[in-house]
Backbone as a ProteinNet text record, in pm:
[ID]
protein_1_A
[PRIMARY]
XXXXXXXXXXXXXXXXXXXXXXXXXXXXXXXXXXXXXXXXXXXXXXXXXXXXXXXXXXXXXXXXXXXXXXXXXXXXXXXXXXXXXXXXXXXXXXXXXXXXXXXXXXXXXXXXXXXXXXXXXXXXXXXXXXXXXXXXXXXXXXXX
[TERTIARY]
-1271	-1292.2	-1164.6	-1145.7	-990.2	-1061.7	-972.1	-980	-1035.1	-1034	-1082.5	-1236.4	-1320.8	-1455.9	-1514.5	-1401.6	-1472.2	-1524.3	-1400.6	-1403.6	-1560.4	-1549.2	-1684.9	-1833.6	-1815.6	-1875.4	-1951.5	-1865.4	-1869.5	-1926.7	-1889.1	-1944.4	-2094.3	-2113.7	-2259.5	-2333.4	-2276.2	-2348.4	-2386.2	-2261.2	-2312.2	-2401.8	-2376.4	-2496.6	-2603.2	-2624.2	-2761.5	-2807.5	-2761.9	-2745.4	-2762	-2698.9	-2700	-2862.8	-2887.8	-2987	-3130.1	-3098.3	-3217.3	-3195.7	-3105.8	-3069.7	-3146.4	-3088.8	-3184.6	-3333.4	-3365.3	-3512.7	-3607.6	-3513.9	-3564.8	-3604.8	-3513.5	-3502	-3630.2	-3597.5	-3714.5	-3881.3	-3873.3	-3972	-4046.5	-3944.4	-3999	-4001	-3961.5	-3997.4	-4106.6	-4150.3	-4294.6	-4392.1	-4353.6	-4490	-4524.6	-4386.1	-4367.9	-4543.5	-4588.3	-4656.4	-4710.5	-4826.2	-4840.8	-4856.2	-4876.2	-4950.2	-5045.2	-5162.8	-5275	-5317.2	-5406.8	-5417.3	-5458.5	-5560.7	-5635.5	-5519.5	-5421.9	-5294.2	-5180	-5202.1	-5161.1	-5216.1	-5095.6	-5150	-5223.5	-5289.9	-5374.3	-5390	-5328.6	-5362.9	-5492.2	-5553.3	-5638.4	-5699.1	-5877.7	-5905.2	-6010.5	-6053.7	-6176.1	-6307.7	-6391.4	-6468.9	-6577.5	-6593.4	-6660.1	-6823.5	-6892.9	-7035.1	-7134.8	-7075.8	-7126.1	-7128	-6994	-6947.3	-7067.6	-7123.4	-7210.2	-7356.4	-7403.1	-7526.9	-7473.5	-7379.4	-7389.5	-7374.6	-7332.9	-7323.2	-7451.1	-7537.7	-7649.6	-7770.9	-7767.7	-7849.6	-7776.4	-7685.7	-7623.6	-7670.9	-7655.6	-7719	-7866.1	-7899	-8059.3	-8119.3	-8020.7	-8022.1	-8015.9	-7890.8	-7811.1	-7866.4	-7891.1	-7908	-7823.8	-7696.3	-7557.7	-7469	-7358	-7227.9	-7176	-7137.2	-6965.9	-7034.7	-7149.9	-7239.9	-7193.8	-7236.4	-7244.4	-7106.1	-6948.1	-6822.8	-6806.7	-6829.3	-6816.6	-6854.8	-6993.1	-7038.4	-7027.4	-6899.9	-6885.3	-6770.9	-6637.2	-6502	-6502.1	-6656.1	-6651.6	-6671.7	-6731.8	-6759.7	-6616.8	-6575.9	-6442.8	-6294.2	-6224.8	-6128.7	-6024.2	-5954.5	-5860.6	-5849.3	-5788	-5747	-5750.8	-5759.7	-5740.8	-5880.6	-6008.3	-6131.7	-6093.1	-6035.6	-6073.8	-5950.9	-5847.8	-5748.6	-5816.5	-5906.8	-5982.1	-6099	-6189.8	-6244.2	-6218.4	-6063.4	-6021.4	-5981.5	-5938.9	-5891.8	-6022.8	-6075.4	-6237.1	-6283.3	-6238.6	-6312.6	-6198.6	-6058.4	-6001.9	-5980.8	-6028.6	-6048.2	-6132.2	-6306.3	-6371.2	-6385	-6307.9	-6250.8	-6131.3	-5986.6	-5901.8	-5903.8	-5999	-5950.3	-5972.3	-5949.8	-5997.5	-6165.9	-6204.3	-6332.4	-6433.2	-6355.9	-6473	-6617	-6612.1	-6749.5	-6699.9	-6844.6	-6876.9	-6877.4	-6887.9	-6851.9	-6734.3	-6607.6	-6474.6	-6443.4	-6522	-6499	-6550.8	-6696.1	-6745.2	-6698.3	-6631.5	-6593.7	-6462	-6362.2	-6255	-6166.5	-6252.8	-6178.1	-6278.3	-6425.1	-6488.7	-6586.5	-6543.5	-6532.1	-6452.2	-6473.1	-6376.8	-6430.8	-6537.5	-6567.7	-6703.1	-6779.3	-6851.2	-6909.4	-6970.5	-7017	-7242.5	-7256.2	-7404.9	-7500.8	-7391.6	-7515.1	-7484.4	-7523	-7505.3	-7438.2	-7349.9	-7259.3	-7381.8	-7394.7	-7494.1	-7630.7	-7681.2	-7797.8	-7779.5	-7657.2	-7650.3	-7650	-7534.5	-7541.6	-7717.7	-7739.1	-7875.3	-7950.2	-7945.7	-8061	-8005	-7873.6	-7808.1	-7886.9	-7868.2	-7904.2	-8026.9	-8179.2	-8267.6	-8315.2	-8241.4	-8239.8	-8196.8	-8096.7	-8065.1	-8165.4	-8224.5	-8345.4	-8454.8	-8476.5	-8667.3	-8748.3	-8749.3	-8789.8	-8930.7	-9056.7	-9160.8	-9184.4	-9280.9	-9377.3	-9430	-9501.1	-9601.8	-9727.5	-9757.5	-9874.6	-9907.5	-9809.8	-9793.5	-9867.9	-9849.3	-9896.4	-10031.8	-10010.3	-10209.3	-10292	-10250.8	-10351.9	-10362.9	-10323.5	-10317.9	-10457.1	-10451.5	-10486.3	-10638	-10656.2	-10748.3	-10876.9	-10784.7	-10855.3	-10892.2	-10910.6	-10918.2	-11074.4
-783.5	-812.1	-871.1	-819.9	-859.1	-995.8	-1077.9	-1208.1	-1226.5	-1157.8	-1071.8	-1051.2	-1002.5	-957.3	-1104.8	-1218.9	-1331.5	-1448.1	-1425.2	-1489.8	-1448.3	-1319	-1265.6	-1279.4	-1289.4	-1357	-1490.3	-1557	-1715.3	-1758.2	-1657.9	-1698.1	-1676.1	-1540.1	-1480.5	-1615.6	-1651.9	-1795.2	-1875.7	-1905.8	-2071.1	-2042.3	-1906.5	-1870.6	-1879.8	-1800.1	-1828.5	-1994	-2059.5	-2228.6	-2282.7	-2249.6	-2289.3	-2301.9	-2116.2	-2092	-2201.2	-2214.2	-2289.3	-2409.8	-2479.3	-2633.7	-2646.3	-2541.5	-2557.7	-2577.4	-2418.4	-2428.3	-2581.2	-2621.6	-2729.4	-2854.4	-2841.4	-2965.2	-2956.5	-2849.8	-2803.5	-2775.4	-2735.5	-2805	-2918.8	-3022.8	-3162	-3268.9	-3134.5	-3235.8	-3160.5	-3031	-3021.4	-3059.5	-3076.1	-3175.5	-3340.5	-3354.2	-3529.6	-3574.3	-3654.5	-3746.1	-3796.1	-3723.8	-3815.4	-3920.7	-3970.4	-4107.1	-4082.1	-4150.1	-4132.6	-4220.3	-4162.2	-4232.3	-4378.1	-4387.6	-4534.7	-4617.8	-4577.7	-4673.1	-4747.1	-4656.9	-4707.6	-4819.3	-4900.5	-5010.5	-5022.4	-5040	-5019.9	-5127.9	-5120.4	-5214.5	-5263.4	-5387.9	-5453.8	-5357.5	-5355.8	-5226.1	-5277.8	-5315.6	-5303.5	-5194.1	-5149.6	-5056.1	-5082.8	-4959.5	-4971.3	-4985.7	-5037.4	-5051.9	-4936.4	-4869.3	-4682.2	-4667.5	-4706	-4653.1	-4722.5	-4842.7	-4861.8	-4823.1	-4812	-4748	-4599.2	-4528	-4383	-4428.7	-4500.6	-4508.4	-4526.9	-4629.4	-4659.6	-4518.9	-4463.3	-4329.5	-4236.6	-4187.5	-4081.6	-4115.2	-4215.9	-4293.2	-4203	-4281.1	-4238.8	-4114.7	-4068.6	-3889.8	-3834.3	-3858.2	-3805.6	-3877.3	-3966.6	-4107.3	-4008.5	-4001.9	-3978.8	-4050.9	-4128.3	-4214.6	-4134.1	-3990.5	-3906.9	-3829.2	-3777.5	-3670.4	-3749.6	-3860.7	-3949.9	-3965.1	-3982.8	-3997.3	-3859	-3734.3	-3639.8	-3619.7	-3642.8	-3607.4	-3753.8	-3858.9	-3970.4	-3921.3	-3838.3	-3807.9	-3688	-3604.2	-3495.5	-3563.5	-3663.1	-3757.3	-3821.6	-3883.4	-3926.1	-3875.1	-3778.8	-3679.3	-3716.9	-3802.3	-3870.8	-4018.2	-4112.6	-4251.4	-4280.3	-4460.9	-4544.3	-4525.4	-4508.7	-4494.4	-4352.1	-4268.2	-4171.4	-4157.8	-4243.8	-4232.3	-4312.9	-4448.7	-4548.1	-4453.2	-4381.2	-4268.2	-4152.2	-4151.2	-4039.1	-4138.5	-4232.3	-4348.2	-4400.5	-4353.6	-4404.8	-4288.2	-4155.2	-4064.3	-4041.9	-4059.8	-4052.8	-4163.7	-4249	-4386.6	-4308.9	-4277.9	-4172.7	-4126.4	-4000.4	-3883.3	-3895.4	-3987.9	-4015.2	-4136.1	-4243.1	-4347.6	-4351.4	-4476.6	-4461.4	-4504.7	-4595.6	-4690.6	-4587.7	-4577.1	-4446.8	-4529.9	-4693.4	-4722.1	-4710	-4740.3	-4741.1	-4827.5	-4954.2	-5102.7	-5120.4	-5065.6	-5058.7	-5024.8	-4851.1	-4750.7	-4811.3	-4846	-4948.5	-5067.2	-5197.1	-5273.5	-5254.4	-5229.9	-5245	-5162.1	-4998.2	-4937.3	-4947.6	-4949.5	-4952.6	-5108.8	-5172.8	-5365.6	-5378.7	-5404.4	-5535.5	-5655.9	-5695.8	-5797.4	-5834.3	-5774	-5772.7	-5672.3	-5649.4	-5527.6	-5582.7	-5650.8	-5701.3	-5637.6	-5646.4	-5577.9	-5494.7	-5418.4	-5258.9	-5163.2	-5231.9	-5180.9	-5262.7	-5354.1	-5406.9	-5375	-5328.9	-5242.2	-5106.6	-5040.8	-4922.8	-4953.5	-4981.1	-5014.6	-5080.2	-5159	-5182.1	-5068.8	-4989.2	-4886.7	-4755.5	-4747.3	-4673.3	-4721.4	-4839.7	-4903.1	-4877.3	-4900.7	-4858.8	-4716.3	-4661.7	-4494.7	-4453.7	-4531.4	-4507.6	-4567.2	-4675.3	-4738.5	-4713	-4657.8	-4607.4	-4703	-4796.3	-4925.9	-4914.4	-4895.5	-4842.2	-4948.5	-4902.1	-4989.2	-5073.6	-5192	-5302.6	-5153.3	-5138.8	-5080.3	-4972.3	-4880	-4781.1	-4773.6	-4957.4	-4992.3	-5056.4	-5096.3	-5196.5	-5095.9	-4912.8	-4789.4	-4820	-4779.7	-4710	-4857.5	-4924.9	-5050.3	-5034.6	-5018.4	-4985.1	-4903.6	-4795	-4637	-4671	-4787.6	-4772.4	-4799.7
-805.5	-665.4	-605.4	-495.8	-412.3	-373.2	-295.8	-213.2	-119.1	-52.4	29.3	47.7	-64.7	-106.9	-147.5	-205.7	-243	-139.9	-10.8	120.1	158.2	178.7	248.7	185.9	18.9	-12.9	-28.4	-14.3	24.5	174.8	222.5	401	388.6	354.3	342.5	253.4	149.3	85	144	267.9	365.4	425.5	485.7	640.6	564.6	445.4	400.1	377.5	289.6	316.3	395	532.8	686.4	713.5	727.8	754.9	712.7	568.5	507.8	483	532.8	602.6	710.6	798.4	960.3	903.7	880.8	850.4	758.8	694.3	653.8	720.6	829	838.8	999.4	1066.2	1155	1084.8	979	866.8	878.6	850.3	870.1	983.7	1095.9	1207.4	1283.8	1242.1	1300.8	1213.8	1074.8	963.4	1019.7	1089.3	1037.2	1090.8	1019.1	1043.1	1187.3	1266	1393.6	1407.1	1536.3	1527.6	1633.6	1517.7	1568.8	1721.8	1802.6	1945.8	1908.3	1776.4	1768.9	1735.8	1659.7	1685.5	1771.8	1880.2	1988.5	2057.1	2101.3	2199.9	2277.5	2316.1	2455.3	2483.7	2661.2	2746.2	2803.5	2825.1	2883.1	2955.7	2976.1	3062.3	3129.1	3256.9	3299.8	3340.8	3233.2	3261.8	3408	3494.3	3602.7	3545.7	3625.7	3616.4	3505.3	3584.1	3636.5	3413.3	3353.9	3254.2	3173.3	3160.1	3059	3066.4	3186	3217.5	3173.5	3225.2	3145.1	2947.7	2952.7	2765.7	2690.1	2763.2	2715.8	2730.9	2883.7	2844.4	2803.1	2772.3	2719.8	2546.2	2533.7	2382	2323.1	2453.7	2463.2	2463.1	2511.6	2534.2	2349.9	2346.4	2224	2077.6	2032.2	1973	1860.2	1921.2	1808.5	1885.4	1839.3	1848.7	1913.6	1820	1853.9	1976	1993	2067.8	2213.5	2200.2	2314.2	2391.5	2279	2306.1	2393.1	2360	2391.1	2511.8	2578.4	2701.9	2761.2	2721	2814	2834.9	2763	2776.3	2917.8	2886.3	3004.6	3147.5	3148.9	3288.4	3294.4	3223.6	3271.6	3181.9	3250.7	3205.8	3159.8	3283.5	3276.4	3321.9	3273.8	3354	3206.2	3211.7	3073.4	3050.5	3107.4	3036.5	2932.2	2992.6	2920.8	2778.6	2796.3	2710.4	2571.9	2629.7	2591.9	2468.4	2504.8	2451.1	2360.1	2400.8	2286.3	2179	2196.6	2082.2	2011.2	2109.5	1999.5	1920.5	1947.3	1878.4	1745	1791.5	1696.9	1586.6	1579.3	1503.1	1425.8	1512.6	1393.5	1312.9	1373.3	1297.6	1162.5	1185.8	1148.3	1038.4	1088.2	1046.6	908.4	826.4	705	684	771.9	760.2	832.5	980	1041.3	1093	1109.2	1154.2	1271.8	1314.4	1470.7	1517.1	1458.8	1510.2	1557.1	1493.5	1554.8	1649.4	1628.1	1794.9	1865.9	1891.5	1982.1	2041.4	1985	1999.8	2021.6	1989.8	1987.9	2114.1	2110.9	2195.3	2323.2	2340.9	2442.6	2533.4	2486.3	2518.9	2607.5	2690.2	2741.7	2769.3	2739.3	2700.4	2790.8	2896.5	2975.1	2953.9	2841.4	2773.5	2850.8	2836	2880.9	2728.3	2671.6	2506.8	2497.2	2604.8	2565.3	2422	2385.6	2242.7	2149.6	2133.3	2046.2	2043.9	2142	2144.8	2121.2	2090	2100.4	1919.2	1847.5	1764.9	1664.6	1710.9	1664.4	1639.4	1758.7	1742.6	1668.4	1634.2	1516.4	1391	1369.1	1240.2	1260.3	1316.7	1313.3	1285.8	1327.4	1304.1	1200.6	1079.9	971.4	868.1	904.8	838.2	861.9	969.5	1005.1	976.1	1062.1	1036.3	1129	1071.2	1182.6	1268.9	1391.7	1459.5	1417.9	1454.5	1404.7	1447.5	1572.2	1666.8	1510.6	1481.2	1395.9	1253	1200.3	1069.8	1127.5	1239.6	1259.1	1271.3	1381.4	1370.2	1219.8	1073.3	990.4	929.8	929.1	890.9	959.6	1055.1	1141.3	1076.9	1073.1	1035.5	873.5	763.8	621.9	612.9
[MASK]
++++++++++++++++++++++++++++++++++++++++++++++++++++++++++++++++++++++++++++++++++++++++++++++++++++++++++++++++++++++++++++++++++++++++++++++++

């Protein structure tokens, strides 16, 4: 091989190299690691009236957590309620713990909650325990 053939050789080596430098490295900056919304800061928020009366029957409607996040995110689209909401669904979805005490409290509180999160909550836990009626066990008691 002339000097010539080895030059041209050597180039064709880098570009390929080049090539899969770039690609690498564009690689790892569309993998890198997001950050999740529940990690973000979030500023102080005052929820309107309107927002816990829809939480409590949408509850009532749904008697699911995420069901409920979902048709509260379609009522409010955009603003900090609704940024407030996706940080709650992604805590959910993402987090490692995944309760609902967190999403509840943490991202949908501001502190003038009137129960509502704690009654919503309660009646989760009731629904996971099937904890009957008194009325339910005195019929059965009744009828022996």
């Amino acid at each position: 091989m002339t000097a010539l053939q080895y030059m041209g050789t050597g180039i064709v080596f880098a570009l390929v190299a080049g090539v899969c430098f770039v690609g690498a490295i564009i690689y790892l900056f569309l993998t890198k690691h997001k950050k999740y919304l529940y990690a973000e800061r979030l500023g102080k928020i005052k929820f309107p009236k309107q927002f816990y009366r829809n939480l409590r029957r949408l509850y009532e409607k749904t008697e699911s957590i995420p069901q409920t996040l979902d048709l509260l995110l379609e009522q409010y689209p955009k603003g900090k309620v609704a940024k407030r909401l996706r940080a709650s669904k992604d805590y959910l979805k993402n987090s490692h713990y995944k309760d609902y005490e967190t999403a509840l409290y943490r991202y949908l509180s501001d502190g003038d909650t009137a129960n509502v999160i704690t009654d919503i909550l309660i009646k989760d836990m009731q629904k996971i325990r099937r904890i009957p009626c008194k009325e339910q066990n005195f019929e059965k008691e009744n009828t022996k």
